[in-house]
Structures are given as C-alpha cells and as structure tokens.
C-alpha positions as CSV (number, residue, x, y, z in Angstrom):
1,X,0.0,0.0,0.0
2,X,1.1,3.6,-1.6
3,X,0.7,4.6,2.8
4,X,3.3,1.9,4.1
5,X,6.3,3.3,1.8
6,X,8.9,5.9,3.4
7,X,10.2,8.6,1.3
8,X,13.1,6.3,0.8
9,X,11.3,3.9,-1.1
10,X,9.1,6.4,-2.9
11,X,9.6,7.1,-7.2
12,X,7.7,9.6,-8.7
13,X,7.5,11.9,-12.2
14,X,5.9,14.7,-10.6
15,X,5.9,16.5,-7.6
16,X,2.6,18.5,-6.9
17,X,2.8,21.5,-3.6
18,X,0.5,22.9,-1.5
19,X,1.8,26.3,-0.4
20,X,0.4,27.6,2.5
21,X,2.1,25.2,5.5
22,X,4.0,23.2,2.9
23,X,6.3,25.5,1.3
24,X,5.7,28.7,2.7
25,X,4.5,29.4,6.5
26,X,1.1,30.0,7.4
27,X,1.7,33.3,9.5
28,X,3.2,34.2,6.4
29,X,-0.2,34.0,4.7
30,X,-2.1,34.7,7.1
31,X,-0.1,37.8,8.8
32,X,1.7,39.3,6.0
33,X,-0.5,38.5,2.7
34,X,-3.9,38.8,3.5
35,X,-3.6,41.6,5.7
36,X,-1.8,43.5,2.8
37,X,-4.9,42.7,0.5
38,X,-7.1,44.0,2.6
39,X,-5.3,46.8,3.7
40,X,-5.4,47.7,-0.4
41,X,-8.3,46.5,-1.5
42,X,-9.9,49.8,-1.6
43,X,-7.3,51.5,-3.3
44,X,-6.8,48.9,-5.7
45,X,-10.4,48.9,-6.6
46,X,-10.7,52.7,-7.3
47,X,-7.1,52.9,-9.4
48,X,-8.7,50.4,-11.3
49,X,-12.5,50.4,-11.2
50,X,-14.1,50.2,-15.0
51,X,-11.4,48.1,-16.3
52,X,-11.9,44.8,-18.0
53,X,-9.9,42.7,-15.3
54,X,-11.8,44.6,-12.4
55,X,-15.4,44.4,-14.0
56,X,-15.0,41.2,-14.3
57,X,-14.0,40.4,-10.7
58,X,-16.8,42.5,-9.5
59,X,-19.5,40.8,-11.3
60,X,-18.2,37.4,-10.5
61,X,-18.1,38.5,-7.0
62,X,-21.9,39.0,-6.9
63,X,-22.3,35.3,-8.0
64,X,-20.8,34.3,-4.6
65,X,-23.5,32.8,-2.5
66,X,-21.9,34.7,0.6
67,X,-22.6,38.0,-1.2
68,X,-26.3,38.2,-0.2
69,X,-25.4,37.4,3.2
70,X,-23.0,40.0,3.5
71,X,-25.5,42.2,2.2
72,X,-28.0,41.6,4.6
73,X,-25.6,42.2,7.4
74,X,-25.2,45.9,6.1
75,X,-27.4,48.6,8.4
76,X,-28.2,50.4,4.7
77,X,-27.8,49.4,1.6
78,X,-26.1,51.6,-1.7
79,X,-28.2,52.1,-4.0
80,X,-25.8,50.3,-6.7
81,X,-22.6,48.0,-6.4
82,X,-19.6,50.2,-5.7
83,X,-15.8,50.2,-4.8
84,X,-17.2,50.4,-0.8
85,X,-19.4,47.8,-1.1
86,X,-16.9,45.1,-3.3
87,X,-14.1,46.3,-0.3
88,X,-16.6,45.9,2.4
89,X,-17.3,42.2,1.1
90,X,-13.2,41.4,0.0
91,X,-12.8,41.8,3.5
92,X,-15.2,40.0,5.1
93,X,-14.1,37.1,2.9
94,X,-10.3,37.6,4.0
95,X,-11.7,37.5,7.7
96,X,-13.1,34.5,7.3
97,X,-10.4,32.9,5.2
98,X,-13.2,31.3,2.3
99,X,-11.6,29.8,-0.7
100,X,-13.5,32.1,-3.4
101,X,-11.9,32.4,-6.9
102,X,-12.7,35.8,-7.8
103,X,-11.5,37.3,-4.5
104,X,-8.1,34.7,-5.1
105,X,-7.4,36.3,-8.2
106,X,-8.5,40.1,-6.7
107,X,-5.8,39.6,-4.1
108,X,-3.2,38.6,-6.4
109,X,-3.7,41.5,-8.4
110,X,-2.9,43.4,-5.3
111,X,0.0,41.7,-4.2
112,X,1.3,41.8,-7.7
113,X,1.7,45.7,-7.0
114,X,3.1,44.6,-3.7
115,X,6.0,42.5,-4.8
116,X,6.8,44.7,-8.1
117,X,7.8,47.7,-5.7
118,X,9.5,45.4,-3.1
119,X,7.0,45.5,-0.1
120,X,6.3,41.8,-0.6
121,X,8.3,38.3,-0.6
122,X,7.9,35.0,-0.7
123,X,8.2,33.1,2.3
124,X,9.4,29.4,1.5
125,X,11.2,27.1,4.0
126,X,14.8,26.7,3.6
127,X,14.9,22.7,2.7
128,X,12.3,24.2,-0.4
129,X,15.2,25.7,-2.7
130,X,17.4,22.2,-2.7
131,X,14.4,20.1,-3.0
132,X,13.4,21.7,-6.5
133,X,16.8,21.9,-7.4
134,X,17.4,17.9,-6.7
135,X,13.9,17.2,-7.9
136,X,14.7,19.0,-11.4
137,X,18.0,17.5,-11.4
138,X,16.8,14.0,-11.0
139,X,14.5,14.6,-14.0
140,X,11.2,15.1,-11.8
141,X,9.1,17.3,-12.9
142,X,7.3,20.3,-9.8
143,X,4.0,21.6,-10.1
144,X,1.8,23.7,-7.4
145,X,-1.7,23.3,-6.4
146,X,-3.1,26.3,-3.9
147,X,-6.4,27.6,-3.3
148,X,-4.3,30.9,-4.1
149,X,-4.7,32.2,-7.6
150,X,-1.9,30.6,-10.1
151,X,-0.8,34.3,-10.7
152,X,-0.4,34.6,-6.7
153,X,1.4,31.3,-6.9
154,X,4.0,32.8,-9.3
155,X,4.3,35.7,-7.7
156,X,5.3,34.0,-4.2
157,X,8.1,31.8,-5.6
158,X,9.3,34.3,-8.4
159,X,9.9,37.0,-5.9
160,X,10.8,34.7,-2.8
161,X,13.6,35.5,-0.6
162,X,15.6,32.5,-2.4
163,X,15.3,34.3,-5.3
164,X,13.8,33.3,-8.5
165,X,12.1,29.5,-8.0
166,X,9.5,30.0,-10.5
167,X,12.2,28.4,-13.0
168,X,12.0,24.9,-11.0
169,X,7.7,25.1,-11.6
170,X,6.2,24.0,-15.0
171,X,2.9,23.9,-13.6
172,X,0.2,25.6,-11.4
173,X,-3.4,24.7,-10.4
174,X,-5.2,26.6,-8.4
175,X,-9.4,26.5,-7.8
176,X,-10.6,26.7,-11.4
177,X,-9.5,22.7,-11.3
178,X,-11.8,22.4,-8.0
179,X,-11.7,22.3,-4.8
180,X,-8.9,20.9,-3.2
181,X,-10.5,18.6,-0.8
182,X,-12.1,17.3,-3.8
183,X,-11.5,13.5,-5.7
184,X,-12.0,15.2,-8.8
185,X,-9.6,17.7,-8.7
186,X,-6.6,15.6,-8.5
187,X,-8.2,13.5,-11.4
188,X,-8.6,16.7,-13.2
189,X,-4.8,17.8,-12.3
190,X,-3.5,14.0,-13.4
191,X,-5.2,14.3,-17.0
192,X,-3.5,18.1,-17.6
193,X,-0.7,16.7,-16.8
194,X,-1.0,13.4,-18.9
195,X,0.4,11.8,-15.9
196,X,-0.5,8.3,-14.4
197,X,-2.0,9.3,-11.1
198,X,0.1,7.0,-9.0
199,X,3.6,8.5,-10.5
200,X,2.3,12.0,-9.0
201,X,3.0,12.8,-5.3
202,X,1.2,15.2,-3.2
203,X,2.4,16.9,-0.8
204,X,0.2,19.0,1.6
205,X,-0.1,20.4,5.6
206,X,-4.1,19.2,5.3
207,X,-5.0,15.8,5.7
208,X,-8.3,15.9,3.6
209,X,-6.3,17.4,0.8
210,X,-4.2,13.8,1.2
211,X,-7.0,11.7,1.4
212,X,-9.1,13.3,-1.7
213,X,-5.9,13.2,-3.7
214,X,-4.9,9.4,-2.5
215,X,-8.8,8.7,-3.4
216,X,-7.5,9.8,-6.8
217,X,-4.9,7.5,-7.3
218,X,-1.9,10.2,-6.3
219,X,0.7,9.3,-3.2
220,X,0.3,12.0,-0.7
221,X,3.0,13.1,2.3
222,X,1.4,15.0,4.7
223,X,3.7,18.0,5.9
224,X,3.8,18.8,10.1
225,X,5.3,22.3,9.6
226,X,6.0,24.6,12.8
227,X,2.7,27.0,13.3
228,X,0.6,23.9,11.1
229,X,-2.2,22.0,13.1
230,X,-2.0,19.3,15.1
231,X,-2.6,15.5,13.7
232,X,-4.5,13.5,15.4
233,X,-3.2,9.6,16.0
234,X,-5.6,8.6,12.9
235,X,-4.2,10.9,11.0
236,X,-0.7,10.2,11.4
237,X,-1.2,6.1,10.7
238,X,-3.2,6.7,7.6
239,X,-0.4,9.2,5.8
240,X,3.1,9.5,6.2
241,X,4.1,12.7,7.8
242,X,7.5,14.4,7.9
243,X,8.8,17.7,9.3
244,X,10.7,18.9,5.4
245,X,11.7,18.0,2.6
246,X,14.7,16.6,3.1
247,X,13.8,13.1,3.3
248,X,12.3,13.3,0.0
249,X,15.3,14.6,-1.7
250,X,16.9,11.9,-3.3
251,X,13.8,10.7,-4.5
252,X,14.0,9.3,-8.2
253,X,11.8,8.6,-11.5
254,X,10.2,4.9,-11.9
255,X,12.4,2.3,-13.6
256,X,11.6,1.2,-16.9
257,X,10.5,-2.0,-16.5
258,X,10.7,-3.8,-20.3
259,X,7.5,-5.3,-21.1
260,X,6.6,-8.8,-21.0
C-alpha cells in the first residue's frame, strides 16, 4: 500500500505542492499576505474600477452565494454595487479565510503591485530551494496546487527571498481545477498533466487534501510544519508525515520496466 512506503522507497515523475504550510508558512499567509490585500483592497479597486480585469471580478463577485449574506448584514444598503461595497465584502471574505476564486485572483492582483515595488516576498522554507533543485536534477518534474490564484502562486516563488524558484515550476493549479478537498480535482490535475495518477505525489499540511488526492490515485506526504495544526493519531497512521523536505530529496523517476 502507496501509505506503508517511506520517502526512501518512494519514485515519482511529478511533484505536486501545496503552499500555505508546505512551502511557505502560514503566519506568512495569514499575517503578512492577507492583511496586505485588505489593507489595499480599496485602493486597488478605485485605481482600477471600470477596467476589463476589475469588472470582471466585480461581477463574479456578486455570484458568490456569501454575497447576499454579506449584504443583509449591512445597516443600509447603496443604491448600486460600488468600490465600498466590493471592499466591504473582500474583507469579510479575507476574515473568514473562504476559498473564493474571484477574491483569489482580486488579491493577487494586489500583491502583484506589492512585490513589483518590493513591499512583498515570498516566504518558502529553507529545505524548499534544494528540494526543486534535486527534484529537477533528477529529472522530476514540480507543479503547485493552492487555493491561491496561479498568478499569486507565481508571484510568491518568483519573488521569494531565495530568489527566483519560479524556474524549477512547470505547472500551477489553483481552484478553477476544483476544490482541493475534492477527488475530482486531483483526477482533473493527473489528465493536464498526462500523468499516471500513481507516478504523482502530493504533498500537503491538510489531511483531507491527502486523502481526496490518495482517493484519486496520487501518493500523498502530509507536511507537520511549525505553526501547522496538530494530527490526530488517525491521521498520522493513515499518511506518512515528515517535518521537510529533506527526506524526499533523493527521490527518483520509476524504472523502466521492459514489457513482458
């Protein structure tokens, strides 16, 4: 079974990340990134209000189910959307930390201005820059999956304070695929990348991330980060769990086996 094997034993032909907790710390997330977007939001929204990109946000937005109950919460509502209203609603969603794609790829708009003037970078762990380097060198090929926007995704590890990693990535998957706690969205990541699911392996801080993607075929490691939450005793007998990626550094591509 795919949950007896150490990372010693383990082959794979991609590596898929999480971010948050896995490669990059959640206070990092959590105390530096989103309060950033919500400290902008409002001033993104009126540098840019009328433009394709923001229309587009705005509108998809007000599909969100959470959008009427937002509303009703208001003591008085305007009399049409505006940038007070979209800003009032970005941050309640940022308070509450919900995975909503529109307000994903609204924040990394704004932290796109945020790391192109140098306020932001990328937090990632310092076992992360020799573990895509010895990945890529053994032929492996790294992709991402975040509930962040795939533009966010590139921003973090092309502007991270090890310096350019975007150039280990050659792929990203963020919500459009589906949710991550979701079978189908590691069957949908395994068919774009033309990849037998069992030669992929996931690795993630959040254990129904690990099971939905092991439901789809995929080896998942789960990752107990400092500042991550506790496993319970379950938890750590169903997955393996390590601390870094160092134990999975030597690991290798399948052999070839010739055909009978």
């Amino acid at each position: 079974m795919i949950s007896a094997m150490t990372s010693s034993e383990r082959v794979a032909k991609v590596v898929l990340v999480d971010i948050e907790g896995t490669t990059t710390s959640i206070s990092f997330v959590h105390d530096v990134l989103f309060p950033y977007a919500k400290n902008n939001v409002e001033k993104f929204l009126r540098d840019s209000w009328g433009g394709d990109d923001t229309n587009q946000i705005v509108q998809d937005l007000q599909q969100v189910p959470q959008f009427s109950d937002y509303k009703n919460t208001l003591c008085a509502l305007p009399a049409s959307v505006d940038v007070k209203l979209i800003t009032g609603f970005v941050r309640y969603l940022i308070d509450k930390d919900l995975k909503v794609t529109p307000m994903k790829t609204l924040q990394g708009l704004i932290w796109a201005q945020g790391y192109g003037d140098g306020q932001l970078k990328g937090h990632v762990f310092e076992d992360v820059p020799a573990a895509f380097q010895a990945w890529c060198a053994a032929g492996l090929r790294i992709g991402v999956y975040s509930s962040g926007s795939v533009a966010a995704q590139k921003l973090i590890f092309g502007n991270s304070i090890a310096g350019n990693l975007e150039t280990y990535l050659s792929a990203h998957f963020d919500t459009h695929v589906g949710h991550k706690q979701e079978q189908q969205s590691y069957e949908n990541i395994a068919k774009a990348l033309a990849e037998d699911p069992q030669h992929i392996l996931f690795l993630t801080d959040i254990p129904g991330e690990a099971a939905a993607a092991r439901s789809a075929g995929l080896q998942a490691i789960i990752l107990q980060r400092p500042g991550n939450a506790a496993l319970t005793d379950d938890q750590k007998s169903s997955f393996e769990v390590i601390t870094d990626f160092k134990p999975l550094q030597n690991l290798k591509l399948p052999e070839n086996k010739p055909l009978a």
